[in-house]
Legacy VTK file of the C-alpha trace (Angstrom):
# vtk DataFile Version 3.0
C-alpha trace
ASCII
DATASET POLYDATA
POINTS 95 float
-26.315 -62.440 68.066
-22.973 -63.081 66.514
-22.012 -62.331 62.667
-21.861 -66.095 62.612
-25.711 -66.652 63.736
-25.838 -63.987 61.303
-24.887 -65.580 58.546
-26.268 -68.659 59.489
-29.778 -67.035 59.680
-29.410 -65.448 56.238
-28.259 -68.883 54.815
-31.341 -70.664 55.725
-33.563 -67.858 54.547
-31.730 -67.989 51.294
-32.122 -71.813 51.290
-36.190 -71.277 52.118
-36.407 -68.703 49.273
-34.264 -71.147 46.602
-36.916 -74.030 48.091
-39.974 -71.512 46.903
-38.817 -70.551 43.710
-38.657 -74.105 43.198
-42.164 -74.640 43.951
-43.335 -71.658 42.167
-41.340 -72.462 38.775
-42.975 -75.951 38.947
-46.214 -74.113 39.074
-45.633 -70.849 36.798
-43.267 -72.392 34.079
-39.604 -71.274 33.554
-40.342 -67.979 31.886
-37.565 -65.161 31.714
-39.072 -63.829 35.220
-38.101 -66.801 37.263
-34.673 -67.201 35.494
-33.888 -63.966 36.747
-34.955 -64.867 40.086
-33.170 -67.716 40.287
-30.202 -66.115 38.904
-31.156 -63.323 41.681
-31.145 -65.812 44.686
-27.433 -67.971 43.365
-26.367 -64.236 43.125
-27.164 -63.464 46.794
-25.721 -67.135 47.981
-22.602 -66.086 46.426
-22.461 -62.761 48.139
-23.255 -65.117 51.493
-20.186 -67.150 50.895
-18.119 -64.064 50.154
-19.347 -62.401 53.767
-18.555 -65.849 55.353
-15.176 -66.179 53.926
-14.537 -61.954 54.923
-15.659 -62.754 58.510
-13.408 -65.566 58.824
-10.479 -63.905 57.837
-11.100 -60.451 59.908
-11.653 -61.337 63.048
-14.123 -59.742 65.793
-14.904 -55.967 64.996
-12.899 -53.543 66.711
-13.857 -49.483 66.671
-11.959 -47.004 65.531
-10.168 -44.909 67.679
-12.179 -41.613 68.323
-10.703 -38.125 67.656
-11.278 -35.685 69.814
-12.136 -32.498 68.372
-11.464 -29.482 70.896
-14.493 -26.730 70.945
-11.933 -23.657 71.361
-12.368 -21.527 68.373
-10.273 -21.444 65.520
-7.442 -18.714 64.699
-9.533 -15.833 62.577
-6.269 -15.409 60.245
-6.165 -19.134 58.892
-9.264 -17.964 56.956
-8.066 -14.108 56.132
-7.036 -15.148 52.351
-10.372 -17.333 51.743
-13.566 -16.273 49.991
-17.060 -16.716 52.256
-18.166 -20.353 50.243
-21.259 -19.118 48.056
-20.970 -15.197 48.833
-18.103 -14.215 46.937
-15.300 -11.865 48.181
-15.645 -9.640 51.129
-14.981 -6.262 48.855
-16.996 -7.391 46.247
-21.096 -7.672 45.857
-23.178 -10.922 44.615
-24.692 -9.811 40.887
LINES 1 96
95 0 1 2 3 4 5 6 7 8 9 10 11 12 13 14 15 16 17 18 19 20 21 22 23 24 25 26 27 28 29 30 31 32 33 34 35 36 37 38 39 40 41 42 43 44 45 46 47 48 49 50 51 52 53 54 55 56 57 58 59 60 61 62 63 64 65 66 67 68 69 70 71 72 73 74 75 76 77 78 79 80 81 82 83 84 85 86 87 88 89 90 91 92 93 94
């Protein structure tokens, strides 16, 4: 599926949900609860629109080039002035 079906799926969900709380404030009353939910659901078609108007402008995907890390050891003496993380200093003892 492409990020445009996507999108287009989420839309309509959003659109079903917005439908519901329709029905349900119709039902329940327009209490503080269902202002935040509606406030909830315009929040989350906003952050639609924003994801729509990102994939437009970026293109297809790509992956980032992968790094390839060699399994040779590493030189001992890069590490001769460092302390062991969490043991303290080789000539020294823990308390």
């Amino acid at each position: 599926m492409s990020v445009h079906d996507d999108l287009t799926m989420v839309q309509r969900s959003l659109d079903d949900l917005r439908r519901s709380l329709g029905r349900l404030e119709r039902q329940l009353g327009g209490g503080p609860e269902m202002r935040r939910a509606r406030l909830d659901a315009d929040h989350l078609r906003e952050s639609v629109a924003l994801l729509r108007e990102a994939a437009a402008t970026q293109g297809p995907a790509t992956r980032p080039d992968l790094v390839t890390i060699s399994d040779t050891p590493y030189d001992i003496s890069l590490w001769t002035d460092s302390d062991d993380e969490g043991l303290g200093a080789r000539d020294r003892h823990a308390p």
